[in-house]
C-alpha positions in Angstrom: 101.0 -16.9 10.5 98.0 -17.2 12.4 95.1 -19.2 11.3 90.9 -18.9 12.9 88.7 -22.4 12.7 85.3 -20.8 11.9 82.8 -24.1 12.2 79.3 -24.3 11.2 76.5 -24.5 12.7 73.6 -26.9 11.9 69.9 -24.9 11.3 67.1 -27.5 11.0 64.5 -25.9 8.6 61.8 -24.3 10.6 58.0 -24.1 9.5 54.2 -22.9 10.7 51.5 -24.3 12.2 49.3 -26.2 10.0 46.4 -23.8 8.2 42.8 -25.0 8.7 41.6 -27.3 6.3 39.9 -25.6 3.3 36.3 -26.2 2.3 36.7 -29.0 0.0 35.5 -29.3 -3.2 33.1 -30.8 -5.5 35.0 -34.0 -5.5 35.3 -33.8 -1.8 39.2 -32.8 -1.6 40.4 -30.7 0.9 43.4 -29.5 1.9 46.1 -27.6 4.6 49.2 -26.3 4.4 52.4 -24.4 6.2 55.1 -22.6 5.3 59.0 -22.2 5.5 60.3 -19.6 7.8 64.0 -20.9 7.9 65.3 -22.9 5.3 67.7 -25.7 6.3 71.5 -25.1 6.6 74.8 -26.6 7.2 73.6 -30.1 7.5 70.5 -29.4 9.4 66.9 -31.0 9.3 65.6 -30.9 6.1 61.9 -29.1 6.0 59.1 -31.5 6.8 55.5 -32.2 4.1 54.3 -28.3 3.8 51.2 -29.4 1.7 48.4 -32.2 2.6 45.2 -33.4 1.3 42.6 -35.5 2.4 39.2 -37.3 1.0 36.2 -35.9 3.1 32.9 -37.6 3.8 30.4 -35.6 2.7 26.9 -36.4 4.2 23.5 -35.8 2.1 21.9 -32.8 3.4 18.1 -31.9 2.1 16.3 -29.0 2.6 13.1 -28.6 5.0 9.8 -30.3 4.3 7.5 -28.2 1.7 3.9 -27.7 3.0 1.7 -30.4 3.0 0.0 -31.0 -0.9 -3.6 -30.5 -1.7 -5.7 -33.8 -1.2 -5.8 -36.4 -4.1 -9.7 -38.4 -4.7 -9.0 -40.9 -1.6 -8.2 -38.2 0.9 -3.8 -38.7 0.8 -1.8 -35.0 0.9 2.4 -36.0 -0.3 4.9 -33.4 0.8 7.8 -33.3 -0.2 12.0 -32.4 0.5 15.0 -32.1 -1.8 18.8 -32.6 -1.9 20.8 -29.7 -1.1 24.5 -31.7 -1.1 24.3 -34.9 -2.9 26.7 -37.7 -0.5 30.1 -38.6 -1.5 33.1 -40.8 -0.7 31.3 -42.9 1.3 29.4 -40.4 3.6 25.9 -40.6 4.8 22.4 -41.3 1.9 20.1 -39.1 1.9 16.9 -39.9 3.5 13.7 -40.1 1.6 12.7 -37.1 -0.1 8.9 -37.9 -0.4 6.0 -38.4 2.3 2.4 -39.2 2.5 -0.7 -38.8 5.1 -4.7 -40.2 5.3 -6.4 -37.3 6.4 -9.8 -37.0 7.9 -11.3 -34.7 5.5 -14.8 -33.1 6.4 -17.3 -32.0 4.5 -16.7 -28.3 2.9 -19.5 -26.0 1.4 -19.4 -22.4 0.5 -20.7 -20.0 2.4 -24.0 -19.0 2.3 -25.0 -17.7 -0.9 -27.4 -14.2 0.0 -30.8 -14.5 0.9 -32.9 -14.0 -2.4 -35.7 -11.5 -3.2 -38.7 -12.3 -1.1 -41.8 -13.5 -2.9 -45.0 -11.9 -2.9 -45.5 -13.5 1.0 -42.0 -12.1 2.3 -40.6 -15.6 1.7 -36.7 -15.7 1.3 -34.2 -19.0 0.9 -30.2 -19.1 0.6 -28.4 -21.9 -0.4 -24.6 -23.5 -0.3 -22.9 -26.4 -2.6 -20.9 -29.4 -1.3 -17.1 -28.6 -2.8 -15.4 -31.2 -0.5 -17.2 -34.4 0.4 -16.2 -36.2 3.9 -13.1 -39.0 3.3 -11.8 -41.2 6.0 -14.3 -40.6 8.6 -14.8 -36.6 8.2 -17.7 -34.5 9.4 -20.7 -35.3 7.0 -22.3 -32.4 5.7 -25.2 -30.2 7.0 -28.4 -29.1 5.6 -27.7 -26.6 2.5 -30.9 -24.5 1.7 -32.5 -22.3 4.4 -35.3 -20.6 3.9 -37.4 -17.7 6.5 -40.0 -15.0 6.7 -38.0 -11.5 6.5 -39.7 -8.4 7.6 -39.0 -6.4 4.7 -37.3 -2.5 5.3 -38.2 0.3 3.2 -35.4 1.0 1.2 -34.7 4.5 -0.6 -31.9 5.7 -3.2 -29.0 7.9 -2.4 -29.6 11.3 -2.5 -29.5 13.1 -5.6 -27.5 16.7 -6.0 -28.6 19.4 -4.7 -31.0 21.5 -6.6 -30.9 25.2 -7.7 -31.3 27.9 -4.7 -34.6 29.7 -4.8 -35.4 33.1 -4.3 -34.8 32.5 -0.8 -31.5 31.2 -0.5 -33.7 27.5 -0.1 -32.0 24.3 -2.2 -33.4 20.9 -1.7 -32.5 17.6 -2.5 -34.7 14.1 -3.2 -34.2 10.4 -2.8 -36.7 7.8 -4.3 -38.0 4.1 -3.2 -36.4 1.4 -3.7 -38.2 -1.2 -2.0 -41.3 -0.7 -0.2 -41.6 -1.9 3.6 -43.5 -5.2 4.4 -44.6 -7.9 7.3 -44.0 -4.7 10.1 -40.3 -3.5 8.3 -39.2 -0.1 8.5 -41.2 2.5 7.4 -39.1 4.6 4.6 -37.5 7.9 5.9 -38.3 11.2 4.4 -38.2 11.6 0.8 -37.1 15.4 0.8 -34.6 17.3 2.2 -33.9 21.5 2.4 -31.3 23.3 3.4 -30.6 27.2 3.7 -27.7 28.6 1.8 -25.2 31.0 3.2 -25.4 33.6 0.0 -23.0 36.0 -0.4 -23.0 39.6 -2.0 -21.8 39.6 -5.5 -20.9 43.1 -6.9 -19.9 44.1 -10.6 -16.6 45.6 -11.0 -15.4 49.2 -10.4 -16.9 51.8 -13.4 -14.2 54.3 -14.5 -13.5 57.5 -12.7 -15.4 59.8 -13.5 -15.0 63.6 -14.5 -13.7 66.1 -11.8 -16.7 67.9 -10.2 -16.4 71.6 -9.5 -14.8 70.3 -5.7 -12.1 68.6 -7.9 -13.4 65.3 -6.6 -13.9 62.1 -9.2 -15.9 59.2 -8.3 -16.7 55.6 -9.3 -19.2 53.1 -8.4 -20.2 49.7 -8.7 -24.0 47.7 -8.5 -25.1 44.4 -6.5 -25.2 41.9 -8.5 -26.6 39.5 -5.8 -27.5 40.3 -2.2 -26.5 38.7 0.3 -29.0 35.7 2.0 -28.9 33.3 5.2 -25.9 34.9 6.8 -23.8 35.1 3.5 -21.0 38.0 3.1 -22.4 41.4 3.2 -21.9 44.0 0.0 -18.8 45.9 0.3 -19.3 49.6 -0.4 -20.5 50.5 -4.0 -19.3 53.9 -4.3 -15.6 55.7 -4.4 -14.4 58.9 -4.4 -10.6 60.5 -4.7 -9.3 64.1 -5.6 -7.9 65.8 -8.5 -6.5 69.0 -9.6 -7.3 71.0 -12.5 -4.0 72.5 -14.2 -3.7 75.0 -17.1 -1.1 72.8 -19.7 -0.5 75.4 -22.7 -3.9 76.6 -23.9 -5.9 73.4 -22.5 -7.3 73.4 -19.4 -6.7 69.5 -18.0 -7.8 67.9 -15.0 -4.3 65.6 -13.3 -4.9 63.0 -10.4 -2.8 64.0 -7.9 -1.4 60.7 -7.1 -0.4 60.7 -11.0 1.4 64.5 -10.2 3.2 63.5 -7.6 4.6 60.5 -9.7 5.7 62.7 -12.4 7.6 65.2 -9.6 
């Protein structure tokens, strides 16, 4: 009898690459791992660690500085930042989170109010308020009343609609006053204005045929309501004519259109 030695081979255990570390989390764990792709056999290397952690530093981050805060009594503006990650295990503070300035603040004042009415002399004044006054060696402020001698310009109302059209096509239209020149102002334009009307013909409607005349011919007409003015349409033609037939229908004599007989055929 024949016998065969069949001997086995040792396999070590083979595994992956190590994976990237994973974001950790919020106790500042992370962690990596591989995987088996041949399992030890027949005495071989045993597999290695497949799964690792580790304790990450985690730095305070803040955000960006906010804009700069209005100014408190003695001129100081505070801006200020906030934590985005709070540190852990040991990794960097965060820095501070507050911030403060002296600023040269000059003198504000609001614009200039309008000139008022002028008195009987053509005397005006405007004014402006102090709403900021000058902190750590600002601009003072300026003088804040102003006052002159305005020539005074005619002023005059919109114009109002347009009235009714006269006999001659002719509407007009009027503006009034408002404020009458003074010291050499503008005199005040005109007062009145005209205009001519493009009027076109207006005519009624058609009147009903009327009877066949001995030609057999019926006619209609219609009137001028309005005639035409300034340019306006002119009237389209007032009178119509079309012919008919007279038939004999049983005893009756009858008069027929002859667009009406030539339906019926």
């Amino acid at each position: 009898m024949n016998f065969v030695l069949i001997s086995q081979v040792p396999i070590d255990c083979v595994v992956t690459k190590w994976s990237d570390w994973s974001p950790h989390d919020n106790n500042g764990h992370s962690h990596r791992e591989r995987y088996m792709t041949q399992p030890a056999l027949n005495g071989g290397a045993e597999c290695p660690v497949t799964y690792q952690t580790k304790l990450v530093h985690i730095n305070c981050i803040v955000s960006a500085w906010n804009e700069w805060g209005p100014l408190n009594a003695e001129g100081i503006s505070t801006r200020f930042r906030t934590i985005v990650t709070t540190p852990l295990n040991n990794g960097d503070p965060c820095p501070p989170l507050e911030q403060t300035k002296a600023v040269s603040v000059d003198c504000i004042a609001t614009v200039w109010s309008v000139w008022s009415p002028h008195d009987s002399q053509g005397l005006s004044r405007r004014e402006r308020f102090v709403t900021q006054q000058p902190l750590n060696g600002g601009k003072e402020c300026g003088h804040l009343i102003e006052t002159r001698l305005v020539n005074i310009n005619c002023q005059v109302s919109a114009w109002n609609e347009w009235g009714p059209i006269n006999s001659k096509g002719i509407a007009r239209r009027y503006r009034t006053i408002v404020t009458t020149p003074l010291n050499k102002g503008d005199p005040c334009p005109p007062l009145e204005e005209t205009k001519k009307v493009p009027i076109n013909c207006l005519v009624s409607v058609w009147s009903e045929w009327g009877p066949l005349d001995d030609s057999g011919i019926s006619r209609r007409e219609r009137t001028i309501i309005v005639k035409p003015l300034n340019g306006g349409k002119i009237c389209p033609v007032l009178k119509d004519s079309k012919n008919g037939m007279y038939f004999i229908i049983g005893s009756a004599e009858k008069s027929v259109n002859v667009h009406s007989l030539l339906t019926l055929s």
